[in-house]
Structures are given as structure tokens and as C-alpha cells.
C-alpha positions as CSV (number, residue, x, y, z in Angstrom):
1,X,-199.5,-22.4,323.5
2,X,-201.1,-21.9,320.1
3,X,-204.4,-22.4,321.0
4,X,-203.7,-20.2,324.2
5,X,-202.3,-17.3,322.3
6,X,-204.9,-17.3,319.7
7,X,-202.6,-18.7,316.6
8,X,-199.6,-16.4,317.8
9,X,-197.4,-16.6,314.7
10,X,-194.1,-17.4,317.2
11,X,-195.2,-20.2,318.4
12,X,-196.5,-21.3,315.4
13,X,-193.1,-20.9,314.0
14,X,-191.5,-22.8,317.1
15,X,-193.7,-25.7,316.6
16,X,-192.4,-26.2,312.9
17,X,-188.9,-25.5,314.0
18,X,-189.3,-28.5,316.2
19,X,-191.0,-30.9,313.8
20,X,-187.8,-30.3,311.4
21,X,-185.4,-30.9,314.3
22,X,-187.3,-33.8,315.3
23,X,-187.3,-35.9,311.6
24,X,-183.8,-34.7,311.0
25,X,-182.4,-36.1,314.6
26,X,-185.3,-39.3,314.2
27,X,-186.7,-41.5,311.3
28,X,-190.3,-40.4,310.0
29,X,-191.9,-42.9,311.4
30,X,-190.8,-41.8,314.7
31,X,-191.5,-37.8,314.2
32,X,-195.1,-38.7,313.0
33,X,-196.1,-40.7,316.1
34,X,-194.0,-38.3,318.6
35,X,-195.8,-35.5,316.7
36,X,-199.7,-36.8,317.3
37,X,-199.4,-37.9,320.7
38,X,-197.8,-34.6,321.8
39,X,-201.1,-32.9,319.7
40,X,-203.2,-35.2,321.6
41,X,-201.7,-34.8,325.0
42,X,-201.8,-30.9,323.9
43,X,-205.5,-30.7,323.2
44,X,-206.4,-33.0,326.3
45,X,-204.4,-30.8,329.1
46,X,-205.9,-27.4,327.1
47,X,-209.3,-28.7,327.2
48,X,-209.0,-29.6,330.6
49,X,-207.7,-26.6,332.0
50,X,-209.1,-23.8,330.1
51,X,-212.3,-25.3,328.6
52,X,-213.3,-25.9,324.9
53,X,-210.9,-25.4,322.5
54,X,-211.4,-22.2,320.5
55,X,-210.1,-21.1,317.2
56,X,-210.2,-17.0,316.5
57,X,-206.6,-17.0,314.2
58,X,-206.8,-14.7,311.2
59,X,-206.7,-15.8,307.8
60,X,-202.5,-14.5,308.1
61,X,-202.3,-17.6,310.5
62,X,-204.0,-19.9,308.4
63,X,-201.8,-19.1,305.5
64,X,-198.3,-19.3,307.7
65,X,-199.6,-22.7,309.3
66,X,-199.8,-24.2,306.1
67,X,-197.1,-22.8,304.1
68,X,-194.9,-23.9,307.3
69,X,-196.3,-27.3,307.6
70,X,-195.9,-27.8,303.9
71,X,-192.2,-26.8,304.1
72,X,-191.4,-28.1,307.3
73,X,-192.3,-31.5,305.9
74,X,-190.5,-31.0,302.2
75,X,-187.0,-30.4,304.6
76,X,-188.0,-32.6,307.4
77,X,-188.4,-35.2,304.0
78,X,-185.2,-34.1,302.3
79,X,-183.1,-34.2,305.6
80,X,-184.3,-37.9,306.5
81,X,-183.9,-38.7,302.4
82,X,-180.2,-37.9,302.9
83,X,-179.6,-39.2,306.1
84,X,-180.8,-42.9,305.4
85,X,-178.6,-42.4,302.2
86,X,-175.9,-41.9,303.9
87,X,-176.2,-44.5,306.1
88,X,-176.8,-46.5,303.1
89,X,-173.3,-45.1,301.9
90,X,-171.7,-46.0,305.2
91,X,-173.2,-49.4,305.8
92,X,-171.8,-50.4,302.2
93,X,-168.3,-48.3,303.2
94,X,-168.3,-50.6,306.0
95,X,-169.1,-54.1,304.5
96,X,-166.5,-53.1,301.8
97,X,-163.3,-52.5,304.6
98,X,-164.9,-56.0,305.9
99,X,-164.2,-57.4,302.7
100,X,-160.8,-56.0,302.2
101,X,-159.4,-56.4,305.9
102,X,-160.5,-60.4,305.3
103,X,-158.4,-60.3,301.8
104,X,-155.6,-58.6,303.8
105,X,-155.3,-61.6,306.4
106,X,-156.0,-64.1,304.0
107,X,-152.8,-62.3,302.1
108,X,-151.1,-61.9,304.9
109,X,-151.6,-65.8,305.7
110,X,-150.6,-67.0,302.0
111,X,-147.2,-64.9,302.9
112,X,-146.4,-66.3,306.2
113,X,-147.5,-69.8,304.8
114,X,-145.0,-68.9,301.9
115,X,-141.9,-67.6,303.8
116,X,-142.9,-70.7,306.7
117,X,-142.3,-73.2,303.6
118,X,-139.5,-71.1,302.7
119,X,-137.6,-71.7,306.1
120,X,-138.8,-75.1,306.2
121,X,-137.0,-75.7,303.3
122,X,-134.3,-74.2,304.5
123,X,-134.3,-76.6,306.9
124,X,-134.2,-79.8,305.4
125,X,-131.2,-77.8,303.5
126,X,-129.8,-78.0,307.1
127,X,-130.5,-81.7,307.9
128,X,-128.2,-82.2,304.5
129,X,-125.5,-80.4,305.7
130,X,-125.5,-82.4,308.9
131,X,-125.8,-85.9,306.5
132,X,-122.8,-84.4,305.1
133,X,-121.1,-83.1,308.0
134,X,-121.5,-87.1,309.4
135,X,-119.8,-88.5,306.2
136,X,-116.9,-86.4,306.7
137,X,-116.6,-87.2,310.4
138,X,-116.6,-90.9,308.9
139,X,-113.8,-90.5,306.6
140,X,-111.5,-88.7,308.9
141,X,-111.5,-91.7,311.1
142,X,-110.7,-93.3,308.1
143,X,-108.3,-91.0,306.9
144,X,-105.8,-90.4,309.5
145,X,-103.3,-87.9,306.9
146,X,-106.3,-85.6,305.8
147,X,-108.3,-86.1,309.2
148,X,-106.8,-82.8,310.6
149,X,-108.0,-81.1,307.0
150,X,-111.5,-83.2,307.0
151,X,-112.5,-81.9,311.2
152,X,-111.8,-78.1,310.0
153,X,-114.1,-78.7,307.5
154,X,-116.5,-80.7,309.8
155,X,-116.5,-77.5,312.2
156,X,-117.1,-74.8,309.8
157,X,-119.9,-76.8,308.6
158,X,-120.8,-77.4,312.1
159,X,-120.8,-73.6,312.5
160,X,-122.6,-72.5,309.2
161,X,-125.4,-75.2,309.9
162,X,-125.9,-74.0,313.4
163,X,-125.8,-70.3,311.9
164,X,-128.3,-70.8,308.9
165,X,-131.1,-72.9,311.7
166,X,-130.9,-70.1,313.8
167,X,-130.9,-67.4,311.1
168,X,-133.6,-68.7,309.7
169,X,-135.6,-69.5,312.7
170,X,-135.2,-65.7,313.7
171,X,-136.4,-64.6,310.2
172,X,-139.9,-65.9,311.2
173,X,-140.1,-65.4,314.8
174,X,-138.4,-61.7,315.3
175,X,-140.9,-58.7,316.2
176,X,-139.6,-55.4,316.8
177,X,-141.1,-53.6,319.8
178,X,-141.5,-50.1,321.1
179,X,-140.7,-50.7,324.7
180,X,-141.8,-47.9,327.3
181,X,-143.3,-48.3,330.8
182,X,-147.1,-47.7,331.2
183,X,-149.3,-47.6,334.6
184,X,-150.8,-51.2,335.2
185,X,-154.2,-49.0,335.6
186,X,-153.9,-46.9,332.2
187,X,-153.0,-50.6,330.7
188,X,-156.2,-52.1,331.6
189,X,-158.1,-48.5,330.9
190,X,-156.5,-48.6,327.5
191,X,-157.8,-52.4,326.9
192,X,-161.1,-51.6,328.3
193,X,-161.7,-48.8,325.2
194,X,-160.2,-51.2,322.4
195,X,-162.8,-53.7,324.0
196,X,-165.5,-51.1,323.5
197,X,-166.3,-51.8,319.5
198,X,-166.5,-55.4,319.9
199,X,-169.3,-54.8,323.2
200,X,-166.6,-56.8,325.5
201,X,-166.5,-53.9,327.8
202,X,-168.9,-54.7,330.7
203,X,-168.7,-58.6,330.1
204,X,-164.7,-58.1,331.1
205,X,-164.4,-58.7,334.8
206,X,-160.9,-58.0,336.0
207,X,-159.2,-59.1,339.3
208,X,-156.2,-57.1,340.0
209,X,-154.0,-59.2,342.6
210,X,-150.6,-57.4,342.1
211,X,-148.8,-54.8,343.7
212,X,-147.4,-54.0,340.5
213,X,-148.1,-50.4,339.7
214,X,-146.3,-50.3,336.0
215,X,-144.8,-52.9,333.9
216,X,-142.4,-52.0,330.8
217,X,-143.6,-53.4,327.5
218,X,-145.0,-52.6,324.5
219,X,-148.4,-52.3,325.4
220,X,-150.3,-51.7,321.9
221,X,-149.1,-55.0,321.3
222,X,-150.2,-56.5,324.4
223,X,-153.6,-54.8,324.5
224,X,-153.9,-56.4,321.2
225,X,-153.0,-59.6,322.2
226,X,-155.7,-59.6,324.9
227,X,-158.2,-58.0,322.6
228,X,-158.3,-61.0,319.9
229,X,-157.8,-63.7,322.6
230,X,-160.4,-62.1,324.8
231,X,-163.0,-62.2,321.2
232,X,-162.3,-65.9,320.8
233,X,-163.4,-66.6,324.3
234,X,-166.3,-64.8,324.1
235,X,-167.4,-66.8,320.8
236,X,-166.6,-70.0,322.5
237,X,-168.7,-69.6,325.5
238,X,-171.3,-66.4,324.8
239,X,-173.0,-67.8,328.6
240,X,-170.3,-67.4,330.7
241,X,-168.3,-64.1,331.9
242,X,-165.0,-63.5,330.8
243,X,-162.4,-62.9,333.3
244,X,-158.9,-61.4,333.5
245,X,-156.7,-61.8,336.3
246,X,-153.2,-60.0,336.8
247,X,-151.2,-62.3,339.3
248,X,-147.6,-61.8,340.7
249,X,-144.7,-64.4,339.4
250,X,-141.2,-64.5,338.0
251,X,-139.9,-65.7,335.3
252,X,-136.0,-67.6,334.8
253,X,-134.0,-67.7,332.1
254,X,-131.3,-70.5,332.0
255,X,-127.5,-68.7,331.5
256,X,-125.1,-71.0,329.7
257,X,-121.6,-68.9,330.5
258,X,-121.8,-68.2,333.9
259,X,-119.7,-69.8,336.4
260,X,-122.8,-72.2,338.5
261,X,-124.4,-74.5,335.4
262,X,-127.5,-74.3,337.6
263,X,-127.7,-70.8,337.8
264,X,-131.1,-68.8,336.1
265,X,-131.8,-65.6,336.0
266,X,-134.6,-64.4,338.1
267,X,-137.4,-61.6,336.2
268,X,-140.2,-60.3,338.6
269,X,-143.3,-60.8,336.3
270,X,-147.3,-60.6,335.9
271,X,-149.4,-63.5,335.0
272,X,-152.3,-62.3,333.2
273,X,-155.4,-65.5,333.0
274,X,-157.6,-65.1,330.5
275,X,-160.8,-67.4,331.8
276,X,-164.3,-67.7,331.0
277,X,-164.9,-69.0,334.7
278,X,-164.5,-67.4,338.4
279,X,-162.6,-70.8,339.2
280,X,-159.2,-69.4,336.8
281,X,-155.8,-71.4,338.0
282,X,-153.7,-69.6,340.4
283,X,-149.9,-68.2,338.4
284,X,-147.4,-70.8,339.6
285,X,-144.5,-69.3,341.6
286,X,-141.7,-69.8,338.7
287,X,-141.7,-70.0,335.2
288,X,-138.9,-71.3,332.8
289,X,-138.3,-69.9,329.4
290,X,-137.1,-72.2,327.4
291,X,-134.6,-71.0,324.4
292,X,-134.0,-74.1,322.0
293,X,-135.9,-74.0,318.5
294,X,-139.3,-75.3,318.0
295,X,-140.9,-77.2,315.1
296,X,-141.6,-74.3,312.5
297,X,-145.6,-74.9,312.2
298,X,-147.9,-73.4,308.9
299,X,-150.7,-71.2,309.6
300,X,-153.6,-73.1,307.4
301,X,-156.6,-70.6,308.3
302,X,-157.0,-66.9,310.0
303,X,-157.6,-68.5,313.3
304,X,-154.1,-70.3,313.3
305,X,-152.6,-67.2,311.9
306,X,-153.9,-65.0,314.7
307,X,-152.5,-67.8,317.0
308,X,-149.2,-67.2,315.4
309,X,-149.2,-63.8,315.7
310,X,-149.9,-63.8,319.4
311,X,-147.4,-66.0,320.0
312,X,-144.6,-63.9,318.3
313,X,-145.9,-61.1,321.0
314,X,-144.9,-63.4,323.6
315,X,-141.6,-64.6,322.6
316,X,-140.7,-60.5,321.4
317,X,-141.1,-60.3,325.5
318,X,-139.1,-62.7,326.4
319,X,-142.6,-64.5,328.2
320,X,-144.1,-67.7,328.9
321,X,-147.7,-68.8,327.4
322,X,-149.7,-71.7,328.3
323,X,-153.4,-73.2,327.5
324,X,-155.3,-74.8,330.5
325,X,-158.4,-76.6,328.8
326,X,-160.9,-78.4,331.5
327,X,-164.4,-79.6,331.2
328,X,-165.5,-76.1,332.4
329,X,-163.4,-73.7,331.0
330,X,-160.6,-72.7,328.3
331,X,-157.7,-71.0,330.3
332,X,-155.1,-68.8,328.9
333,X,-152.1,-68.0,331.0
334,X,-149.7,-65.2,329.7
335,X,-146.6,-64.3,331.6
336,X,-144.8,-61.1,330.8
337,X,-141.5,-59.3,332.4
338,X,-142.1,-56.5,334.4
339,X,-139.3,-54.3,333.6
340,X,-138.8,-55.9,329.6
341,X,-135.6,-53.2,329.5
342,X,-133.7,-55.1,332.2
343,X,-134.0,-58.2,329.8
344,X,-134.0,-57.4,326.2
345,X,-130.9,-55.4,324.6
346,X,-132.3,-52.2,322.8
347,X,-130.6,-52.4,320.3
348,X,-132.7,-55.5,319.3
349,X,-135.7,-52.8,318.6
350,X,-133.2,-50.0,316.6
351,X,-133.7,-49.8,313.1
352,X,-130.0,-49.9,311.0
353,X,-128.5,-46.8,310.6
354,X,-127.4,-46.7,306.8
355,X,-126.5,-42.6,307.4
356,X,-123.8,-40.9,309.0
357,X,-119.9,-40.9,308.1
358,X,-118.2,-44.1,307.7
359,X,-115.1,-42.7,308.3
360,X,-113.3,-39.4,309.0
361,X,-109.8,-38.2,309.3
362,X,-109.1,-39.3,312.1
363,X,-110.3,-42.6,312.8
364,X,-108.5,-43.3,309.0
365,X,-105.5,-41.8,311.2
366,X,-105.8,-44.9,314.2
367,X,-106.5,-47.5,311.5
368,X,-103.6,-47.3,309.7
369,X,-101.3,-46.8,313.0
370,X,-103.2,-50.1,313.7
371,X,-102.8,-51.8,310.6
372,X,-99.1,-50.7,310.9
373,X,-98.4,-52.0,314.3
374,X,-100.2,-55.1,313.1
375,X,-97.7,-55.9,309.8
376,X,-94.4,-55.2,312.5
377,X,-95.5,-57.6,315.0
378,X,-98.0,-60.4,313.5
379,X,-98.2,-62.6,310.7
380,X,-101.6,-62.6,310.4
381,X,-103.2,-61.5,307.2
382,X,-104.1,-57.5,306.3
383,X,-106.6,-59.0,304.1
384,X,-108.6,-60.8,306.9
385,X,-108.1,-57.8,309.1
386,X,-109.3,-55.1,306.6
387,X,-112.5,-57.4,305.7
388,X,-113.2,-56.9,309.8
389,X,-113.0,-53.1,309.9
390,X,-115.0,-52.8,307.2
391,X,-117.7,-55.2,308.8
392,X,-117.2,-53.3,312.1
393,X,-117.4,-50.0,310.1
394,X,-120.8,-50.7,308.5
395,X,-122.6,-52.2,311.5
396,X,-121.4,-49.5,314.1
397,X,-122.4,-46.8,311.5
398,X,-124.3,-44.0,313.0
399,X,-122.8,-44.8,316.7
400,X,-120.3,-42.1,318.5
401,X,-118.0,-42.6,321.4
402,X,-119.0,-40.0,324.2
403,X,-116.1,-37.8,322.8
404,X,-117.6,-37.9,319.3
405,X,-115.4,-40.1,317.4
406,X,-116.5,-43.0,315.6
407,X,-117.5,-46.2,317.5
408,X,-115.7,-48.2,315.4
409,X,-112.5,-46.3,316.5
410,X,-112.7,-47.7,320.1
411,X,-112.3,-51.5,319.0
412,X,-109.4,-50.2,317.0
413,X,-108.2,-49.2,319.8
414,X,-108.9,-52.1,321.7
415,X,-107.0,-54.3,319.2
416,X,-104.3,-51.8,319.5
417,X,-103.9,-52.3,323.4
418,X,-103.7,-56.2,323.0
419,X,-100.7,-55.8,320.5
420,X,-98.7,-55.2,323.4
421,X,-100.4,-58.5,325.7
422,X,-100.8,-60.9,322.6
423,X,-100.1,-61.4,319.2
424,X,-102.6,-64.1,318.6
425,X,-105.0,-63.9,315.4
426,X,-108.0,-64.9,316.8
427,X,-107.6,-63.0,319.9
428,X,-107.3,-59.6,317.5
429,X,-110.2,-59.9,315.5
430,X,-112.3,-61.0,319.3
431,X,-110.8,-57.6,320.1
432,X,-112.2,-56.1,317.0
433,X,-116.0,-57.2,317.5
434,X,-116.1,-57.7,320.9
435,X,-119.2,-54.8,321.0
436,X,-121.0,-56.1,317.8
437,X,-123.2,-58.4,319.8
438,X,-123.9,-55.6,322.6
439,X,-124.3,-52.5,320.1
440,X,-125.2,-54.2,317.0
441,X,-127.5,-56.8,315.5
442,X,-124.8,-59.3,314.5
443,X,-125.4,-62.9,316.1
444,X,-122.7,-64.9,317.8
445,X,-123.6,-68.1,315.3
446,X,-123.0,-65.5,312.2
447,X,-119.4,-64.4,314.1
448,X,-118.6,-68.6,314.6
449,X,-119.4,-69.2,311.0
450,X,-117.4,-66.2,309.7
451,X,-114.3,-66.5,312.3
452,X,-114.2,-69.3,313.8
453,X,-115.8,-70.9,317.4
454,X,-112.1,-69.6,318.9
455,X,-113.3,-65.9,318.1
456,X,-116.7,-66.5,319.0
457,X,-116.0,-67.9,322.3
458,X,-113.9,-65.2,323.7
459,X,-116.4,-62.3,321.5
460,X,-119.5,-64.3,323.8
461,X,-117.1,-64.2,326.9
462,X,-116.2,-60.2,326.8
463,X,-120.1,-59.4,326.2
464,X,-122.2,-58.1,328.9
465,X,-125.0,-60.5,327.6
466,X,-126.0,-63.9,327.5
467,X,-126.6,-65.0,324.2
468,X,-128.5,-68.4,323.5
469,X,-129.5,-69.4,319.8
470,X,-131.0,-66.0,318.4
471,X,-131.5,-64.7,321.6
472,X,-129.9,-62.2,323.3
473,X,-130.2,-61.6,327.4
474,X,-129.1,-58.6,329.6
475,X,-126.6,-59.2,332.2
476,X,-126.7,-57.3,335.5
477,X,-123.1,-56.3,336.8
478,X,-123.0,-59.2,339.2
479,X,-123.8,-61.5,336.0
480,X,-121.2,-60.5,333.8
481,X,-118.2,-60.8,336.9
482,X,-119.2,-64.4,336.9
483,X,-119.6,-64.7,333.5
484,X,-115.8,-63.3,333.1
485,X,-114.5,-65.2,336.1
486,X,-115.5,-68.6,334.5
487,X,-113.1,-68.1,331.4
488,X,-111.4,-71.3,329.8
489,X,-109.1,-69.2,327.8
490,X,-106.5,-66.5,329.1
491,X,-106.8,-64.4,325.9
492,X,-110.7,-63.7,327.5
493,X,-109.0,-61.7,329.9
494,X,-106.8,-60.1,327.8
495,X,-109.5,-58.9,325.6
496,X,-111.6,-57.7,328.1
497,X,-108.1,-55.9,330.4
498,X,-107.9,-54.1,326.8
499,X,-111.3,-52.8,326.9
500,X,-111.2,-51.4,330.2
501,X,-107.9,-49.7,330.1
502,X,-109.1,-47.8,326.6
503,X,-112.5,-47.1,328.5
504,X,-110.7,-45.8,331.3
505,X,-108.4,-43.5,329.2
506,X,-111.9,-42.0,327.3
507,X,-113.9,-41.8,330.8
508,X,-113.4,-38.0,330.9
509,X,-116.6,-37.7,329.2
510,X,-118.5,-39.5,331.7
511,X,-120.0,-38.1,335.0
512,X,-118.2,-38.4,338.7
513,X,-120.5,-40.6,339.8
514,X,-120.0,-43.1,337.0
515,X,-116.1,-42.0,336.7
516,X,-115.9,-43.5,340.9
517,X,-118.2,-46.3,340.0
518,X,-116.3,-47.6,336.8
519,X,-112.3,-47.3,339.2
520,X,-113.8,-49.2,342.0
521,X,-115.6,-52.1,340.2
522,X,-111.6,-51.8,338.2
523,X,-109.8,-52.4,341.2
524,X,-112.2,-54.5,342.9
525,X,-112.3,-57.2,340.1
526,X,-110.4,-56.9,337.0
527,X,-107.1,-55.9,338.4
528,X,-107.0,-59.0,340.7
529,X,-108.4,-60.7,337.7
530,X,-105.2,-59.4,335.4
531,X,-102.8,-60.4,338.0
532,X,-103.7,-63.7,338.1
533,X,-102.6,-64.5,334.9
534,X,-98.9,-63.7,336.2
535,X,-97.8,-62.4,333.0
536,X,-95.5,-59.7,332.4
537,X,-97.3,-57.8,329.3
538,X,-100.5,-58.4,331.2
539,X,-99.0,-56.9,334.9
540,X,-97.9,-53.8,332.6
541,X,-101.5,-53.2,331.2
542,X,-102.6,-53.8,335.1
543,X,-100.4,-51.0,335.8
544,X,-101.5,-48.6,333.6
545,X,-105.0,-49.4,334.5
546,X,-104.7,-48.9,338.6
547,X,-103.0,-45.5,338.3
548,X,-106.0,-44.1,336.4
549,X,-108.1,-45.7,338.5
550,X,-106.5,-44.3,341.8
551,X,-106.2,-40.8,339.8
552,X,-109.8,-41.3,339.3
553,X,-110.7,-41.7,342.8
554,X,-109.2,-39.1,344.4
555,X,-109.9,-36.3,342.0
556,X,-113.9,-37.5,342.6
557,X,-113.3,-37.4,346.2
558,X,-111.4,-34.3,346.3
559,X,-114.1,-32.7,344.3
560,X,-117.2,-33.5,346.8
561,X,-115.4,-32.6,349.8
């Protein structure tokens, strides 16, 4: 178009424009080359077209071309100059965030290795206490006048050994979670763009054979999970495709207080195989998660600790993981809850509340009616008692009772209720923490080692969970009944009648819908459960409870016809 126009000093202009673009989007060596072949291509299609090639530009053009060319060049230079320094700047930014994540994890493994040794010397502390606790068992056989003294000491060491195992086992193996659901589809879209940076994108082949369409998790975790496993497979076997299959399954979870000894509780679930061959294993219809305590292992290098790490993942889930090793093949099968809120208690993922009022006027007001009742018809010790309101204050601080009191008010009201069914010690300090385990992130061994296996037993018993070692389970309604109905120990009942009746005098707050739900499941099963016991204190509390309950039912019906 220059040669066309004569040296027209606008396309002269353009031309330079574009040569600046060109080094400042492209490396010099690439402009230079780009530049003479289109020249080339230029001067071959002019000549062809419109003949010889013929210069008539004034000396004006001259000048421009060259002052252009000259200048073009100096910023073309300058803007390539600064653009391989700062690529300079960020390939050294880069290999210096290498450096440092690889002293993190190396940190980070010297501080698990450290808190693992820690525990496992905690441990062997353990095994001591059970060499001890053996001796003593010895010498009360021996002993027959002090054997009655030497077993209460035997079980509270029983109880603070099993208490300090599981403590410490917890210490290393909890993970809080942020639990939400998320769409199967925006799960897998979500893993594809972490697997982006590491080019595992298109070498990712996933086989969908669910009917799932969301499972409830935490999924930055999980993504995470598949992201490092998925990298390891890929640097074992760099000639094979990867594969990720999402299979249908269930998982069970063996319940220790419910009524059948056989019975598990059923999860549906999704298998997810990580492969690095089309021939992956087929999910097997059931799997069983297994709660005892397993051999507390050191991380010795980054790949070990990333191994640890995952496996924390899957335990936080409540899953099952296996590795399937052939001649062909490395196969990792993951097996994760669908609905993780049916399973694991929320308040495992709360953070403690160290806010709020301890007390106010009026719960100070029902404690000391309590403790008052308590001196007139008990012997059992203030002290002991005060020492559990004040645990029960600090651990339910921040909670509120639908009406706005206090949580901690309702136990004391509880404990109030079972004055008039029982005065038995251990059956008024159940009453007291019988929602610590549900609302709260006390464990049952810490209530056993503090109170006694008597107060833990009927605490477990009243608690709409299942709670084995450091785990804690969600019942479903169904669950619970039988959990109840098994009961060994008549003050069970009584804790639990209590309960009810002061939930049913508060209920007010509640919706109609749960108001109706809450009086029938009453008079369906815990008023025939009351009157069972054939007591007269108990039939009273029975009493009281049906009339709300038939109050209850008719005002709700009343109010939807």
C-alpha cells in the first residue's frame, strides 16, 4: 500500500505502528523474520499485479520512514528489553515460592513427625497405666479387705487410660470440614480447572455411573484429595490414561447401643476409582467402616506426608479407602457418604464459642432454686454439683434455648424434673450433661473418666448419637427408639422422661408441624416406655407429659381445620 500510494505518509505510519505491536506482543527474533517475509510477499504480489516497482516519495517521506524506523525499533527494543526482564523477574518469583512451598512441607512434616512422636509417647504412657492397672487387679485378689478400694481404683484408671488413647488418637487424626452440598457435575467441573496447572486436564477420562446428582461434603478438600492422588498416578505411569470412575455403594457403620448387636447403619455412597487402566475394579456393594484405633505411623518424607494428609480427608468423612495394586495397574478406591450431614454431628465442625454471657439473672435464678432443692432432698455433694454447672456453663456458652435463655438453663431444668423421680447422684449429674455430647465437643471417655462409667452410660444412652472411641454418629429417629428401648438401667428412662417433659413445656417456640410431630412420637413411645417402669414418681411425670401432649394435638388440629 506504500508503494501503491506513492510513500503515503499514513500508511507509512501504520506500517511502524505494526512493527512496534508486533516486537512488543513477540520476541525479536520473531518480529524480524515476520517483518521480511511479509516485505517479500509485499513486493512479489505488487510486482505481479501492477508491474515494476516504482519509487516517486518526496524527500518528506524519506525523512519520516527513517526517523519512524529508527524509533519504532528503539521502543520495539525497549518494550522486548522489559518484557524478557520481567519474565526474568517472574521465572525467579516462581522458583523462589518453589523453594519456600518445599520448606513449608518439609516444616510441616518435621511437626507432624514431632506431635506423631509426641502421641506415641503418650502411648507407651498408656501401656504403663494398663501394667499398673493389672498389678492392682492382682493384689485385690489378694487383698480381699481393700479389694472393693483397689477395683475403684482399677476402673478409674480403666477409664482415664481409655480417655487419654482416644484423646490422643483424635489430636492427630481430627479435621474440621466445611460441609455443604455441591452438584456431582460442578464437582468434577471444579476438579477439572484445579487439574488445569498441572496439564492433567485432557489426560483425565471420567466415567460417570451414578444417578447421584449432588453429594454433601466438603469438596475443596476432596477435589484436593483427587488432585495430588491423580499427580502421583500420572508420574507412575506417564503412558497410560488416567481414569476416574464415580460408582454407586453404601457404606455401614457398626452401632454398639442399639437393641440388635448385628445391626449397622446403612449410608448411600459414591465410590470414586482412581485408575491408570480402562480395566478399573467394579465398587463392591457394601462397605464397613471400621472405628477401633490404628497403629499411629510417622510420616518420614513429603510423599508419606501427603499420604497422611489424604487419609485424614477420608476419615473427616466418615469413608472407606483402599489400594488395589495388580501387574497392570495402581487402583485407588475412595468411598465417600452422600449426604455427610446425615452422618457427622455439626457441631464436630463449630469452632468454641469463648463469647456471649455466662450467665444472667435468670438462669442464676433456676440454679440456685436447683441447688436448693438439691441440699433438701440429696446427700450428694454441692461441691461436685457446682464443678458440673460450671463445666456445662462454659461448653454450652454461646448456645440459646428457642425462648432465648441460656442452654445451660434447660439441663438445670432437667435435673430439676428428676428430683421428683430420683434422688440418685449419678443419675443428676447424667441429667446435667446429657446434651454435652450432642451440642458440644466433650467426649463420652472424658465424661467416664471425670464421673464415672455409671454417668456415662446413661449420658451415652439419652444421646441421639452413637458414639464409638472419638467418633461420633447421627441417629435417625428410628435409631435412637431402639437405642432407648435397649436400656439396662431404669434411671435411663428417667433421664430421658425428664427431658421430654421440660421440652414439652418450652415447645411453644416451635412450629405446628413440629409441635404435632414432637406429641405423637410422646405418646407413641415414651409414655408406654414411662409406664413400664410402674413407678409412682415416674406415672406422675407420665401424667404431666400426656396432657400437654393431647393439649398439643388438638390445638394443632383445631388450628388447620
Amino acid at each position: 500500500m506504500i508503494l501503491a500510494t506513492e510513500g503515503n505518509i499514513l500508511w507509512v505510519i501504520q506500517m511502524l505502528l505494526s512493527l512496534i505491536f508486533l516486537m512488543v506482543l513477540i520476541d525479536c527474533f520473531n518480529m524480524i523474520w515476520l517483518t521480511l517475509l511479509s516485505i517479500t510477499l509485499g513486493w512479489l504480489l505488487f510486482k505481479d499485479h501492477f508491474g515494476p516497482v516504482q519509487w516517486n516519495a518526496y524527500n518528506t517521506s524519506y525523512y519520516l520512514l527513517g526517523y519512524q524506523v529508527t524509533m519504532s525499533l528503539l521502543i520495539g527494543l525497549i518494550f522486548s528489553y522489559r518484557k524478557r526482564k520481567q519474565i526474568a523477574q517472574l521465572y525467579a518469583q516462581q522458583q523462589q515460592l518453589n523453594h519456600i512451598q518445599r520448606l513449608n512441607e518439609l516444616d510441616y512434616l518435621y511437626s507432624i513427625q514431632h506431635q506423631v512422636l509426641q502421641e506415641k509417647h503418650f502411648f507407651n504412657q498408656a501401656a504403663y497405666f494398663n501394667y499398673v492397672k493389672k498389678s492392682l487387679k492382682e493384689i485385690s485378689k489378694q487383698t480381699i479387705k481393700k479389694s472393693l478400694s483397689i477395683q475403684k481404683s482399677v476402673e478409674q484408671l480403666d477409664a482415664f487410660i481409655t480417655y487419654y488413647k482416644n484423646r490422643t488418637y483424635s489430636n492427630i487424626a481430627y479435621l474440621r470440614l466445611n460441609v455443604a452440598p455441591i452438584e456431582v457435575n460442578e464437582l468434577l467441573a471444579k476438579l477439572a480447572v484445579s487439574l488445569k496447572p498441572l496439564g492433567l486436564e485432557e489426560k483425565v477420562q471420567v466415567c460417570v455411573d451414578t444417578k447421584c446428582e449432588s453429594i454433601c461434603c466438603d469438596s475443596e478438600q476432596i477435589i484436593q484429595l483427587f488432585v495430588s492422588k491423580l499427580n502421583d498416578l500420572q508420574k507412575e505411569s506417564t503412558d497410560f490414561p488416567l481414569i476416574l470412575s464415580l460408582q454407586e455403594t453404601t457404606l455401614c457403620y457398626p452401632l454398639h447401643l442399639v437393641t440388635n448387636r448385628h445391626y449397622k447403619k446403612i449410608a448411600p455412597a459414591i465410590g470414586f476409582i482412581l485408575s491408570t487402566t480402562q480395566d478399573y475394579v467394579s465398587v463392591k456393594p457394601v462397605y464397613t467402616v471400621h472405628t477401633t484405633i490404628s497403629e499411629i505411623s510417622i510420616p518420614n518424607s513429603i510423599t508419606e506426608l501427603t499420604g497422611y494428609k489424604n487419609q485424614r480427608v477420608i476419615d473427616a468423612h466418615y469413608g472407606y479407602s483402599e489400594i488395589i495394586t495388580t501387574e497392570r495397574s495402581n487402583q485407588l478406591v475412595y468411598i465417600i457418604p452422600v449426604d455427610l450431614q446425615a452422618i457427622r454431628p455439626k457441631v464436630t465442625d463449630e469452632l468454641p464459642v469463648w463469647e456471649g454471657p455466662w450467665e444472667t439473672e435468670a438462669s442464676l435464678a433456676i440454679e440456685k432454686a436447683f441447688l436448693s432443692q438439691l441440699q433438701e432432698n440429696t446427700n450428694l455433694d454441692l461441691n461436685i454439683v457446682q464443678n458440673v454447672i460450671d463445666q456445662i456453663k462454659q461448653i454450652h456458652r454461646g448456645q440459646f434455648r428457642k425462648s432465648g435463655d441460656l442452654f445451660y438453663t434447660h439441663p438445670l431444668m432437667v435435673a430439676t424434673i428428676l428430683l421428683k423421680m430420683t434422688n440418685d447422684p449419678d443419675a443428676i449429674v447424667a441429667a446435667l450433661l446429657h446434651d454435652t455430647i450432642e451440642d458440644t465437643l466433650l467426649c463420652l471417655d472424658q465424661i467416664a473418666y471425670q464421673y464415672g462409667k455409671e454417668v456415662a452410660y446413661i449420658v451415652d444412652k439419652v444421646t441421639n448419637m452413637d458414639c464409638i472411641a472419638w467418633r461420633k454418629i447421627k441417629l435417625t429417629a428410628t435409631e435412637n427408639k431402639q437405642k432407648i428401648a435397649d436400656y439396662k438401667d431404669i434411671r435411663v428412662i428417667m433421664v430421658k422422661l425428664a427431658d421430654r417433659l421440660h421440652n414439652l413445656q418450652t415447645i411453644g417456640f416451635h412450629s405446628f408441624e413440629k409441635q404435632k410431630r414432637v406429641a405423637e412420637e410422646t405418646l407413641a413411645f415414651y409414655i408406654p416406655l414411662g409406664k413400664m417402669l410402674k413407678l409412682d414418681a415416674v406415672n406422675h411425670i407420665v401424667d404431666q407429659m400426656k396432657k400437654i401432649c393431647q393439649a398439643i394435638v388438638n390445638r394443632v388440629n383445631k388450628s388447620t381445620n
